[in-house]
N, CA, C and O atoms as a Tinker XYZ file with bonds, in Angstrom:
   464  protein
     1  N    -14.570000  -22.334000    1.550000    73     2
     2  CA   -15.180000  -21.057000    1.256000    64     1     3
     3  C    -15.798000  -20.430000    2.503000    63     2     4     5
     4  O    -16.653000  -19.558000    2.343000    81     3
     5  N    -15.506000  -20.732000    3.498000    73     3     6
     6  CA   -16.078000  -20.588000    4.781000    64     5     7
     7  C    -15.556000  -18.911000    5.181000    63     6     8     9
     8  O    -16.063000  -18.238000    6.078000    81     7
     9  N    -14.128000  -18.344000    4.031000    73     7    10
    10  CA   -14.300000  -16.618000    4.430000    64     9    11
    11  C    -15.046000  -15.932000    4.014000    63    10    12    13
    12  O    -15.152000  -14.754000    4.354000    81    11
    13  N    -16.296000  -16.953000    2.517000    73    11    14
    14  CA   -17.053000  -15.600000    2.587000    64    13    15
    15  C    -18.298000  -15.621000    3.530000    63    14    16    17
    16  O    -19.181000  -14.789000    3.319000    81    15
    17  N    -18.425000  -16.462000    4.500000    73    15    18
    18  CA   -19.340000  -16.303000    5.301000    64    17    19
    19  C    -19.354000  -15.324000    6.109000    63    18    20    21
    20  O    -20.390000  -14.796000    6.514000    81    19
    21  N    -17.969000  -14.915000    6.488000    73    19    22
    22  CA   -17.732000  -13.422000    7.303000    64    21    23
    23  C    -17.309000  -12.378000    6.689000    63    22    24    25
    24  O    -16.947000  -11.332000    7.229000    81    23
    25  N    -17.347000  -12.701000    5.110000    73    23    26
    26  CA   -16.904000  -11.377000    4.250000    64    25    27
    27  C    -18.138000  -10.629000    4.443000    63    26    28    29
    28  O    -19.293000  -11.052000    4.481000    81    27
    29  N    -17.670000   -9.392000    4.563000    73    27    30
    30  CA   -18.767000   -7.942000    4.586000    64    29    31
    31  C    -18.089000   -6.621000    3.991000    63    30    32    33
    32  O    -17.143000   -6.607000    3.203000    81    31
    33  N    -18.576000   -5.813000    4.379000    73    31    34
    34  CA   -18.206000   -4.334000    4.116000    64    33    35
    35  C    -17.133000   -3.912000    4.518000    63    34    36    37
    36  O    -16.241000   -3.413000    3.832000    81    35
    37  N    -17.156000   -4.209000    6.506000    73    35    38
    38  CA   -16.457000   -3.998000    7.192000    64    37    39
    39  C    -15.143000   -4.931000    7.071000    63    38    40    41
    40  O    -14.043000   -4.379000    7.092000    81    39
    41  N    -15.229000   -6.208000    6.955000    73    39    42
    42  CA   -14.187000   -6.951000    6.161000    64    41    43
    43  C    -13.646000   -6.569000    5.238000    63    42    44    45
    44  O    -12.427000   -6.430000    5.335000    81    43
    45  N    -14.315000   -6.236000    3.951000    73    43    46
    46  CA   -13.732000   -5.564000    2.593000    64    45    47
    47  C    -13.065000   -4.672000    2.862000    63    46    48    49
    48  O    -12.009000   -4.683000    2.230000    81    47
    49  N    -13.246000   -3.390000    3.922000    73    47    50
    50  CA   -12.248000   -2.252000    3.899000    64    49    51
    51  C    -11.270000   -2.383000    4.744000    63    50    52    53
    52  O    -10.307000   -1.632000    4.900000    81    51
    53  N    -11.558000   -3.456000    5.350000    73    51    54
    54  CA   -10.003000   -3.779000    6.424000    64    53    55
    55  C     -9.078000   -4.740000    5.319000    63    54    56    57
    56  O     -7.870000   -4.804000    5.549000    81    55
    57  N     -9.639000   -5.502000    4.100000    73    55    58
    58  CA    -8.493000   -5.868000    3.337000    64    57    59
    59  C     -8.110000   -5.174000    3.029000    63    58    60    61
    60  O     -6.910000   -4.985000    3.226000    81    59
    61  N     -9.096000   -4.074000    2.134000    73    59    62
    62  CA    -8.466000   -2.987000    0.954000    64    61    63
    63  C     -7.398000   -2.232000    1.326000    63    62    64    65
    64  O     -6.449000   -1.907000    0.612000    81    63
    65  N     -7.673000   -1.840000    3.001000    73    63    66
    66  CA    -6.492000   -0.779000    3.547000    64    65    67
    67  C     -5.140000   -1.678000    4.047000    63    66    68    69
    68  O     -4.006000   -1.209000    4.140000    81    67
    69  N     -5.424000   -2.712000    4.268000    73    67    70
    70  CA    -3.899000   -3.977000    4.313000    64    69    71
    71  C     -3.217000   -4.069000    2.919000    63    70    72    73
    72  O     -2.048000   -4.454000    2.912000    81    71
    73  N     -3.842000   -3.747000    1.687000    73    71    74
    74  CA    -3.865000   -4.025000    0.989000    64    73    75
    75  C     -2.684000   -2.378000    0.109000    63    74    76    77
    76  O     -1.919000   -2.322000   -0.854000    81    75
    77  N     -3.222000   -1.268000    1.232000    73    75    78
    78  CA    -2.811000    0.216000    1.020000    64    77    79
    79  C     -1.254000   -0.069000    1.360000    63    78    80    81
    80  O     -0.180000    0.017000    0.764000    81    79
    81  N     -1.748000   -0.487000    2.740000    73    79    82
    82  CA    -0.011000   -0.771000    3.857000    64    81    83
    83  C      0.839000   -1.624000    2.829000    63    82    84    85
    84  O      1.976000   -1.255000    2.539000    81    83
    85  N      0.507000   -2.307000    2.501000    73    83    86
    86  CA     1.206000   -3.789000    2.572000    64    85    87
    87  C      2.004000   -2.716000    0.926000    63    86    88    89
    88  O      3.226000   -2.787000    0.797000    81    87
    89  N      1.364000   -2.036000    0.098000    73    87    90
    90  CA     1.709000   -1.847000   -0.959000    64    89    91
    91  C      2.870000   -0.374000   -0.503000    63    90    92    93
    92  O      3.838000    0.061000   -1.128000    81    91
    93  N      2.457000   -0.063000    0.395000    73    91    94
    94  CA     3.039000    1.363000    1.082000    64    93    95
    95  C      4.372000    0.861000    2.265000    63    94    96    97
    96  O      4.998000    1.649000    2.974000    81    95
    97  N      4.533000   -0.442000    2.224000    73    95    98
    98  CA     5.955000   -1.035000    3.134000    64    97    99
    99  C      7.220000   -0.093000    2.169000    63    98   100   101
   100  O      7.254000    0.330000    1.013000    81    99
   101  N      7.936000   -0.062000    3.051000    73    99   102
   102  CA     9.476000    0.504000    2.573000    64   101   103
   103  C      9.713000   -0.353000    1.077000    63   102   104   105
   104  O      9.406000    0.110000   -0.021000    81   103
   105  N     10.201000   -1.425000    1.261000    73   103   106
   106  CA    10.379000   -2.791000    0.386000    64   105   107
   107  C      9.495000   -2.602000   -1.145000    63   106   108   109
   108  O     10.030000   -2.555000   -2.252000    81   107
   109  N      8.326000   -2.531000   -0.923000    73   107   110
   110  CA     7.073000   -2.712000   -1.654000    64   109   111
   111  C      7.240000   -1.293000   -2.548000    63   110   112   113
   112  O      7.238000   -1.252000   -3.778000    81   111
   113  N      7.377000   -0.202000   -1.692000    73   111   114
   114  CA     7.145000    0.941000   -2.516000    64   113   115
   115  C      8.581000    0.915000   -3.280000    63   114   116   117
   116  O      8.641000    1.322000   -4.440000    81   115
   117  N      9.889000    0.364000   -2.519000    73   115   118
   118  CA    10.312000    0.775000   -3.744000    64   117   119
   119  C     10.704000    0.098000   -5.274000    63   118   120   121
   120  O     11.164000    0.632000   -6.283000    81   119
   121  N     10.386000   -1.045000   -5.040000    73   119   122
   122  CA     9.957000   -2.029000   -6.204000    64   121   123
   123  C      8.800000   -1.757000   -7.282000    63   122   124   125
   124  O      8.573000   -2.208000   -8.404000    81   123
   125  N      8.312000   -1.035000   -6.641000    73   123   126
   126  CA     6.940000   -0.391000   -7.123000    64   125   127
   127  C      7.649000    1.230000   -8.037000    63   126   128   129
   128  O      7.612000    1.609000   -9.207000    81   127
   129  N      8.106000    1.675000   -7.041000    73   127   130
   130  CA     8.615000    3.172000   -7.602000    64   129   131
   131  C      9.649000    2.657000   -9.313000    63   130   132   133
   132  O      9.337000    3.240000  -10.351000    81   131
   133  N     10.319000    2.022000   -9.330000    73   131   134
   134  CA    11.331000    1.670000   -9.943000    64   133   135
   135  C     10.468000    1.139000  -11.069000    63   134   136   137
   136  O     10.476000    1.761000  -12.132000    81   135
   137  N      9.551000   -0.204000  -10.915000    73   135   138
   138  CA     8.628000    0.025000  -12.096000    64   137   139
   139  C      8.269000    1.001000  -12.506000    63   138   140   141
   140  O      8.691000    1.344000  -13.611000    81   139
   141  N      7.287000    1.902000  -11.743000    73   139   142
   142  CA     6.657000    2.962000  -12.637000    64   141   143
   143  C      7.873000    3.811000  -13.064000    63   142   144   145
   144  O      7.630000    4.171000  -14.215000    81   143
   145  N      8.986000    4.265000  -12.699000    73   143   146
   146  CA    10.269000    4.985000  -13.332000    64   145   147
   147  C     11.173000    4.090000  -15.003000    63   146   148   149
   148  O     12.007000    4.548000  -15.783000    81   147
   149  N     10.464000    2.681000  -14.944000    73   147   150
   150  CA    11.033000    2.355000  -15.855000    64   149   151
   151  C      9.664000    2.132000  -16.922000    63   150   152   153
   152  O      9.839000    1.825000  -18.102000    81   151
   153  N      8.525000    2.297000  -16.429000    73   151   154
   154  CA     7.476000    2.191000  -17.265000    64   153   155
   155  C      7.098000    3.678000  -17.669000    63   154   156   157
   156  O      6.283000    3.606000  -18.588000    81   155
   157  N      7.358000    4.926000  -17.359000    73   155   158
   158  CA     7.209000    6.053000  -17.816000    64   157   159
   159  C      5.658000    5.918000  -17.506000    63   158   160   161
   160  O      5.023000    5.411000  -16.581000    81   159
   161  N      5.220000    6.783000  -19.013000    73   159   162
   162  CA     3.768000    6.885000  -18.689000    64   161   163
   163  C      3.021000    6.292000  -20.128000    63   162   164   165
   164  O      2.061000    6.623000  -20.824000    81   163
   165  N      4.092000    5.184000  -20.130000    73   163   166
   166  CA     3.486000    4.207000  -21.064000    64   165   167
   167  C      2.279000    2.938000  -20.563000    63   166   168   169
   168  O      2.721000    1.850000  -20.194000    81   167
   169  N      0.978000    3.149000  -20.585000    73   167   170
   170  CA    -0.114000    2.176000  -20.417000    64   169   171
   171  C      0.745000    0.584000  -20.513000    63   170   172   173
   172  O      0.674000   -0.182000  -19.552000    81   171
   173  N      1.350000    0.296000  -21.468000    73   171   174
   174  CA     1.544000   -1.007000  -21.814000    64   173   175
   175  C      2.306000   -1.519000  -20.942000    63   174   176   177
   176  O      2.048000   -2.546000  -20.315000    81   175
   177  N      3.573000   -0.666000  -20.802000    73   175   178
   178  CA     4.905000   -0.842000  -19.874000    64   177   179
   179  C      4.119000   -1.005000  -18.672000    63   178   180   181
   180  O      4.065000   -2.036000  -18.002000    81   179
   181  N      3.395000    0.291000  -18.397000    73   179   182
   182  CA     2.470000    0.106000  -16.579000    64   181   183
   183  C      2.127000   -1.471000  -16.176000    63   182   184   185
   184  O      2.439000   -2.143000  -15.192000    81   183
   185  N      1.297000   -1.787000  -17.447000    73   183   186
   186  CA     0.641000   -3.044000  -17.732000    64   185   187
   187  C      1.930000   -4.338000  -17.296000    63   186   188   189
   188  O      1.572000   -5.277000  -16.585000    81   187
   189  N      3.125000   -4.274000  -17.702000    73   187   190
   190  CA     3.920000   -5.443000  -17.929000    64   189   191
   191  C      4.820000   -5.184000  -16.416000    63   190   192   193
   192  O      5.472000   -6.145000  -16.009000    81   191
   193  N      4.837000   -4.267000  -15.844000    73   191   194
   194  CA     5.879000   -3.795000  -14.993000    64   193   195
   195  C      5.261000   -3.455000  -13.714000    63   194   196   197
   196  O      5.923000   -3.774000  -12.726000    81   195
   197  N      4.229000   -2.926000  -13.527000    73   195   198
   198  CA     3.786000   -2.121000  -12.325000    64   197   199
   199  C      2.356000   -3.267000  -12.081000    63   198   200   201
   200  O      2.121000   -3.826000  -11.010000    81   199
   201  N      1.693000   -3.392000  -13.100000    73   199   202
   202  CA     0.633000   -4.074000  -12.868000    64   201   203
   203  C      1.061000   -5.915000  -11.660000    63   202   204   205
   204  O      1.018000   -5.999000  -10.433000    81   203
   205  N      1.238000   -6.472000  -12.169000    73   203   206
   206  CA     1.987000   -7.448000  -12.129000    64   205   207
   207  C      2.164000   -7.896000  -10.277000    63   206   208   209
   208  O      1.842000   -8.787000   -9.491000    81   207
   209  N      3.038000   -6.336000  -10.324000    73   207   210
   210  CA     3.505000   -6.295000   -8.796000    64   209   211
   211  C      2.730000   -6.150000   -7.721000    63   210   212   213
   212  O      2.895000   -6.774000   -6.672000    81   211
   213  N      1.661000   -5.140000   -7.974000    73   211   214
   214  CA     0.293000   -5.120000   -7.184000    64   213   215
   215  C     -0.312000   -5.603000   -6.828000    63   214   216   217
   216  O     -0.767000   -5.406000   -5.701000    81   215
   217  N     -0.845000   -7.011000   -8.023000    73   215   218
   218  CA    -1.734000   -7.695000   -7.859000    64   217   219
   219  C     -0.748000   -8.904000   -7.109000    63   218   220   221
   220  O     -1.341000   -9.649000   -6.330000    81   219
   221  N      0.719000   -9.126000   -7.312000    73   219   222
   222  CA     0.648000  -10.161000   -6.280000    64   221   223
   223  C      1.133000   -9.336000   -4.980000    63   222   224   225
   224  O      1.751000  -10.169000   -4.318000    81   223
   225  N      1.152000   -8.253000   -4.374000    73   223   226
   226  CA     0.991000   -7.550000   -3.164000    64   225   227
   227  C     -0.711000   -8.087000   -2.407000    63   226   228   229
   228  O     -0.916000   -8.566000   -1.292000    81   227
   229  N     -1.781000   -7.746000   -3.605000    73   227   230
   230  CA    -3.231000   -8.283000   -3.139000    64   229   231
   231  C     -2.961000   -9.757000   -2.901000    63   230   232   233
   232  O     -3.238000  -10.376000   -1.873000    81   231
   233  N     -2.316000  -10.287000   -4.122000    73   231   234
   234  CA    -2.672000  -11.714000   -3.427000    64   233   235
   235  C     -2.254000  -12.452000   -2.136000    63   234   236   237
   236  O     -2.943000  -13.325000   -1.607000    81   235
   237  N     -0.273000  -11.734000   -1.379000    73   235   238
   238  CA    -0.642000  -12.068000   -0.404000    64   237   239
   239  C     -1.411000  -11.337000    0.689000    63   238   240   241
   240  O     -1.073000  -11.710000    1.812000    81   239
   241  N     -2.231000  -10.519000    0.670000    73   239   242
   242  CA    -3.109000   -9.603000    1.708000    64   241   243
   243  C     -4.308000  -11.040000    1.507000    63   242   244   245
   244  O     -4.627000  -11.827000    2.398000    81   243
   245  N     -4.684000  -11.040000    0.392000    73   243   246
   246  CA    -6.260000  -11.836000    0.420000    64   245   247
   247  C     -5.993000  -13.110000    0.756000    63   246   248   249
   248  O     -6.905000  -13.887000    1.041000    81   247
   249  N     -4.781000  -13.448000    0.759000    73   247   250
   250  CA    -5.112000  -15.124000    1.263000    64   249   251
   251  C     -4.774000  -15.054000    2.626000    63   250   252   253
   252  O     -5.237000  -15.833000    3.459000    81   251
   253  N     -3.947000  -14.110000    2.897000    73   251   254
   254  CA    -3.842000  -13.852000    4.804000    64   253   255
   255  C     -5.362000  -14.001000    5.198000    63   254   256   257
   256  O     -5.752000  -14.806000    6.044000    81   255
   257  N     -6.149000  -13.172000    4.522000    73   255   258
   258  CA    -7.991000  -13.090000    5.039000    64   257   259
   259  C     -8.532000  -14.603000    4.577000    63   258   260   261
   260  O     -9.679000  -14.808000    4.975000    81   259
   261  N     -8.043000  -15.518000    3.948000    73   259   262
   262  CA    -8.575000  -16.924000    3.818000    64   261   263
   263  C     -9.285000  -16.794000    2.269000    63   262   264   265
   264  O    -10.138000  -17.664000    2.089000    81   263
   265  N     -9.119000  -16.011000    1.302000    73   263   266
   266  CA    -9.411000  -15.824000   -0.053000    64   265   267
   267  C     -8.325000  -16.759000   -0.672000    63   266   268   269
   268  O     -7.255000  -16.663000   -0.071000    81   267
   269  N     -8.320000  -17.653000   -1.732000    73   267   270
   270  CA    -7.418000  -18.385000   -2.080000    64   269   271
   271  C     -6.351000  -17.848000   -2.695000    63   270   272   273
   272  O     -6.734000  -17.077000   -3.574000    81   271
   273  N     -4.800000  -17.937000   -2.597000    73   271   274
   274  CA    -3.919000  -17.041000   -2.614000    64   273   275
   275  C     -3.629000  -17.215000   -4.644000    63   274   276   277
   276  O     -2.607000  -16.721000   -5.120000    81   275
   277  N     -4.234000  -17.644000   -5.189000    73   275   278
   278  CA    -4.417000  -17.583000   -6.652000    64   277   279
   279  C     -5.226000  -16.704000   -7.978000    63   278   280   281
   280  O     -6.343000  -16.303000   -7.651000    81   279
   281  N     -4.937000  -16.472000   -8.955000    73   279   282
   282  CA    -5.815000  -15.795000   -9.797000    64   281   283
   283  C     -6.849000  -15.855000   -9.174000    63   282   284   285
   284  O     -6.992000  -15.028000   -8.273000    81   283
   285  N     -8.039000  -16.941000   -9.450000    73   283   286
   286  CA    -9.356000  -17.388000   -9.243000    64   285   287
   287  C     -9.655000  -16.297000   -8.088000    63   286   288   289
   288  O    -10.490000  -15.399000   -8.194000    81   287
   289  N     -8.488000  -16.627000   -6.506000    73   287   290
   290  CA    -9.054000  -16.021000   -5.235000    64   289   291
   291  C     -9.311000  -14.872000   -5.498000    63   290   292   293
   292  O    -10.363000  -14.463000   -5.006000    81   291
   293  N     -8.357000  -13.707000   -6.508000    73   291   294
   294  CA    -8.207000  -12.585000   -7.042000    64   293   295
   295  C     -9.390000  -11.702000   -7.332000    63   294   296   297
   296  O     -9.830000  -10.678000   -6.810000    81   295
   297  N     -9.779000  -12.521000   -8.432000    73   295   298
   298  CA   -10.892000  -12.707000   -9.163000    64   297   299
   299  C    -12.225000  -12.440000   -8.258000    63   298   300   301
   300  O    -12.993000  -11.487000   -8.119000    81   299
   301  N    -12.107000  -13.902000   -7.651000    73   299   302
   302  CA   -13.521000  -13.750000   -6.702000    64   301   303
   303  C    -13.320000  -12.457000   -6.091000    63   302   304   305
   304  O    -14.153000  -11.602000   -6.393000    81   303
   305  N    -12.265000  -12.081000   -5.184000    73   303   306
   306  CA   -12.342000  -10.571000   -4.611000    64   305   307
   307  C    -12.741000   -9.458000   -5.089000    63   306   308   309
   308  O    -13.536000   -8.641000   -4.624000    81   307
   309  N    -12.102000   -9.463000   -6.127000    73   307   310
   310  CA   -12.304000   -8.545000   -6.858000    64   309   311
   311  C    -13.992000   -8.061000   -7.813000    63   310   312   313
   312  O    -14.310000   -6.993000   -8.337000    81   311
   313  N    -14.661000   -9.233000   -7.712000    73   311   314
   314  CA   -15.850000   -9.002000   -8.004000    64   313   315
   315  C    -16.885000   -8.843000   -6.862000    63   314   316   317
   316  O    -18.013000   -8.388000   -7.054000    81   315
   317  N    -16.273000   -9.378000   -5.292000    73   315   318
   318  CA   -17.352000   -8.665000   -4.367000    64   317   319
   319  C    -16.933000   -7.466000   -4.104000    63   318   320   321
   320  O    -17.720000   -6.672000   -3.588000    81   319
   321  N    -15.612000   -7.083000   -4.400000    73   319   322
   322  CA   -15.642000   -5.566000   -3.814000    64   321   323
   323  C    -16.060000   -4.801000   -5.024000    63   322   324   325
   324  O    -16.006000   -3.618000   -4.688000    81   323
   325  N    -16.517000   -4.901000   -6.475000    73   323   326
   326  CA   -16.412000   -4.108000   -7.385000    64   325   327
   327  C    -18.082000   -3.936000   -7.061000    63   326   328   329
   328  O    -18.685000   -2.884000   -7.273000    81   327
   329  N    -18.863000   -5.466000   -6.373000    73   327   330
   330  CA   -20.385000   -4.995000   -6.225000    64   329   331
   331  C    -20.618000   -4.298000   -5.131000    63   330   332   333
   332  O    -21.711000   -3.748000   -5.003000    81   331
   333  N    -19.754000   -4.207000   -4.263000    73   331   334
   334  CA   -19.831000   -3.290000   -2.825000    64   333   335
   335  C    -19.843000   -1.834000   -2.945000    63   334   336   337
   336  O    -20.477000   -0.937000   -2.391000    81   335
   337  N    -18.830000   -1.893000   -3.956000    73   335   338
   338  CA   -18.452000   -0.538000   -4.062000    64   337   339
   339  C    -19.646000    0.339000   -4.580000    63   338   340   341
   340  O    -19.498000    1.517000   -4.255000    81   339
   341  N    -20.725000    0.104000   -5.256000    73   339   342
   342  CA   -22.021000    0.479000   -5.648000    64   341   343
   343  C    -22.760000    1.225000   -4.410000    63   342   344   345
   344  O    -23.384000    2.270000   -4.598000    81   343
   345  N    -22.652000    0.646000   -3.187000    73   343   346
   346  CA   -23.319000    0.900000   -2.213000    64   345   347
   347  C    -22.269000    1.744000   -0.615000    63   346   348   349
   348  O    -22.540000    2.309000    0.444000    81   347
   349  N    -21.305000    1.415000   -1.225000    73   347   350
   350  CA   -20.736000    1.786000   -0.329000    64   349   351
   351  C    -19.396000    2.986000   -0.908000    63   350   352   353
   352  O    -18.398000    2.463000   -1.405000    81   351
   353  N    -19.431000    4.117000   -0.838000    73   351   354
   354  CA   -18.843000    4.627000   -0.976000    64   353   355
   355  C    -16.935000    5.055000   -0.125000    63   354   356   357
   356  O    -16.175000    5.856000   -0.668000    81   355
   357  N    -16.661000    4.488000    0.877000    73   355   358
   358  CA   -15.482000    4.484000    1.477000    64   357   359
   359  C    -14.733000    2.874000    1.033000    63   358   360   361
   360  O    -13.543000    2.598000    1.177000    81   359
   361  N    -15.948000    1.844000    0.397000    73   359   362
   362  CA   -15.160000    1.098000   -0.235000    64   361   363
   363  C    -14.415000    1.281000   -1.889000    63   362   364   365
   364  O    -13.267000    0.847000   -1.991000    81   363
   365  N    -14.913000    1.763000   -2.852000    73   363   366
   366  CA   -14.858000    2.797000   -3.704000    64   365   367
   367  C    -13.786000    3.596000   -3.863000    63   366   368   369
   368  O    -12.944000    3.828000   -4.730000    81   367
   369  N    -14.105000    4.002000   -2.605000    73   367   370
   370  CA   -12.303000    5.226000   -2.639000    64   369   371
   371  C    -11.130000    4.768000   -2.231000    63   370   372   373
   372  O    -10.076000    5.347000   -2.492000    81   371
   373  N    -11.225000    3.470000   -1.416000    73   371   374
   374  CA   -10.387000    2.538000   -0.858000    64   373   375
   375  C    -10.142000    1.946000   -2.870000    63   374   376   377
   376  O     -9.350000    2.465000   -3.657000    81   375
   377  N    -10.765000    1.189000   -3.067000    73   375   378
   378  CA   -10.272000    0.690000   -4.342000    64   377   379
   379  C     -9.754000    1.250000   -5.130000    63   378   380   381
   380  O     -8.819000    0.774000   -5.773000    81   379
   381  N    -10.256000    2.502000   -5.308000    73   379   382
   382  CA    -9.778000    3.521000   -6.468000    64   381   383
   383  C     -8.145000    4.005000   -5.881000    63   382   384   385
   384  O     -7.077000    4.032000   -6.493000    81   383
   385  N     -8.293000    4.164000   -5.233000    73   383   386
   386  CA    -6.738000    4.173000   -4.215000    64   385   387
   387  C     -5.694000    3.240000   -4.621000    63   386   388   389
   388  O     -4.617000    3.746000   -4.936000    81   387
   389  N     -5.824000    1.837000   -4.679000    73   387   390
   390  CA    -5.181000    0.582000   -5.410000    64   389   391
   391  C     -5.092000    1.012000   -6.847000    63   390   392   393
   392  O     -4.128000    1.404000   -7.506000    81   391
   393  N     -6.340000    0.837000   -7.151000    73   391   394
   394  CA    -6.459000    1.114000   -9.032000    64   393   395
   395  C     -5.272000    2.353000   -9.407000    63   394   396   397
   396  O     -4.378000    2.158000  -10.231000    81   395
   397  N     -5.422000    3.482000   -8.740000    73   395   398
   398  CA    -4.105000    4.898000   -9.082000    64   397   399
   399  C     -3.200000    4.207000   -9.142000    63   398   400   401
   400  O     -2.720000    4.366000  -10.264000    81   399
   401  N     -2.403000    3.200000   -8.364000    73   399   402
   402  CA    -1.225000    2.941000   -8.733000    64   401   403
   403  C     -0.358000    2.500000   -9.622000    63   402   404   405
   404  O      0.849000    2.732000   -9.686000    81   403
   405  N     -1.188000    1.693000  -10.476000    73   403   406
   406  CA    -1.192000    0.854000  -11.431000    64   405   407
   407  C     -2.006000    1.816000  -13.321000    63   406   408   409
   408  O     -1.628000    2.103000  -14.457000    81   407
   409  N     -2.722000    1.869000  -12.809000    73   407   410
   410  CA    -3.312000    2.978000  -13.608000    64   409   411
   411  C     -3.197000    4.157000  -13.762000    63   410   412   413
   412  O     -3.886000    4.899000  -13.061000    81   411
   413  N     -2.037000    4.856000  -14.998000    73   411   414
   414  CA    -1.887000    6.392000  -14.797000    64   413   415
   415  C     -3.388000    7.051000  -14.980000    63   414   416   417
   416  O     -4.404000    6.425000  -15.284000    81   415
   417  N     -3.262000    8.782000  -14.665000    73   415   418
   418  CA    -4.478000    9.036000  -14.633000    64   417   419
   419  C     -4.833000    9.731000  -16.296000    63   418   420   421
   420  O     -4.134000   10.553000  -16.889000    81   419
   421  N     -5.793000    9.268000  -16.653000    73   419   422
   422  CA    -6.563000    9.820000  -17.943000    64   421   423
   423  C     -7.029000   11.279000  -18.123000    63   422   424   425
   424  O     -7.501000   11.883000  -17.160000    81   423
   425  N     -6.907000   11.863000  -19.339000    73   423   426
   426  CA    -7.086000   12.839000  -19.355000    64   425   427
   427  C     -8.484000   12.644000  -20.271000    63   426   428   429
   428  O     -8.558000   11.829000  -21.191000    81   427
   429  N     -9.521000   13.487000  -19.883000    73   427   430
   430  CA   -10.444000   13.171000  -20.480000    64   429   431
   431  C    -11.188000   14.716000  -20.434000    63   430   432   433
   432  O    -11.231000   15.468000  -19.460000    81   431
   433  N    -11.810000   14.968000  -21.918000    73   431   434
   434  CA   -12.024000   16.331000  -22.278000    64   433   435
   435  C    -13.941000   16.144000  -21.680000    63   434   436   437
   436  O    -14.833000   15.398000  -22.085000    81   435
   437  N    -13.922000   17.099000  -20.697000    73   435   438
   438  CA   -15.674000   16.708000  -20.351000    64   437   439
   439  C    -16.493000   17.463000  -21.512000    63   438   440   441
   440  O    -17.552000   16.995000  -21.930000    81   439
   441  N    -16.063000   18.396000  -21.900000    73   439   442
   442  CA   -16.970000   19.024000  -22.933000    64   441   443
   443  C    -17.166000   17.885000  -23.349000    63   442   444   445
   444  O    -17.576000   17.171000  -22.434000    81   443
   445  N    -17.083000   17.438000  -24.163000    73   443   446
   446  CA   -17.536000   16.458000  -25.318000    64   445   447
   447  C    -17.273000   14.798000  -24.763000    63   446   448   449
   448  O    -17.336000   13.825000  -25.514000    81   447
   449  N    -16.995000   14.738000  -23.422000    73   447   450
   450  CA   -16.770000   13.362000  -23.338000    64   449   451
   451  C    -15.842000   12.486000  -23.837000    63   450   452   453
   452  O    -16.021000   11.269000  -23.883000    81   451
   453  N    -14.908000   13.029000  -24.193000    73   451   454
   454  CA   -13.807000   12.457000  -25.511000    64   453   455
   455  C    -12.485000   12.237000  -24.929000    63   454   456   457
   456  O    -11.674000   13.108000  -24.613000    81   455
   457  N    -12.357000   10.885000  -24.817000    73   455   458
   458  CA   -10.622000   10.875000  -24.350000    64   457   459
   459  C     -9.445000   11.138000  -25.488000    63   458   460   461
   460  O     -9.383000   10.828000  -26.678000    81   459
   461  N     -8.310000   12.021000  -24.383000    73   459   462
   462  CA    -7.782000   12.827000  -25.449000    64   461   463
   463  C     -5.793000   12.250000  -25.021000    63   462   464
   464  O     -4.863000   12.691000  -25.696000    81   463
């Protein structure tokens, strides 16, 4: 566990954006494109097809940084950058950046707060 001794902020956004590239390679995007073309803008399909592919794109970025290249390592990442992101706003937009890909975007009525 000796990477999270040098995990920081500045660490976190140099994964997140390896994490941009690595998903933005020739190869990557279009494995990626082809899911979301066969998942439409079905949540579930996203879920079984697009999701899937992302997260093992993160997993090999985070174990290159010494995060364990498994769920668990995932996991742990994913919960220091979700508390970072509180305080740090360019980590935030870096994540939310990942999250779009995988996640179509919601339509949500602000009058009333009501997803529609």
């Amino acid at each position: 566990m000796s990477y999270l001794n040098s995990f920081n902020n500045e660490s976190a956004k140099q994964i997140l954006m390896d994490i941009i590239r690595t998903v933005n390679q020739p190869e990557n995007s279009k494995k990626l494109s082809e899911a979301k073309a066969s998942a439409g803008k079905e949540m579930i399909l996203m879920m079984q097809h697009v999701f899937p592919l992302v997260m093992q794109l993160q997993l090999e970025v985070i174990k290159v940084h010494g995060f364990p290249g498994n769920r668990e390592g995932l996991v742990q990442f994913s919960q220091l950058i979700r508390e970072m992101e509180r305080d740090d706003m360019e980590i935030a937009r870096l994540r939310s950046q990942i999250r779009a890909i995988y996640l179509p975007p919601i339509a949500i009525n602000t009058t009333n707060d009501i997803l529609i």
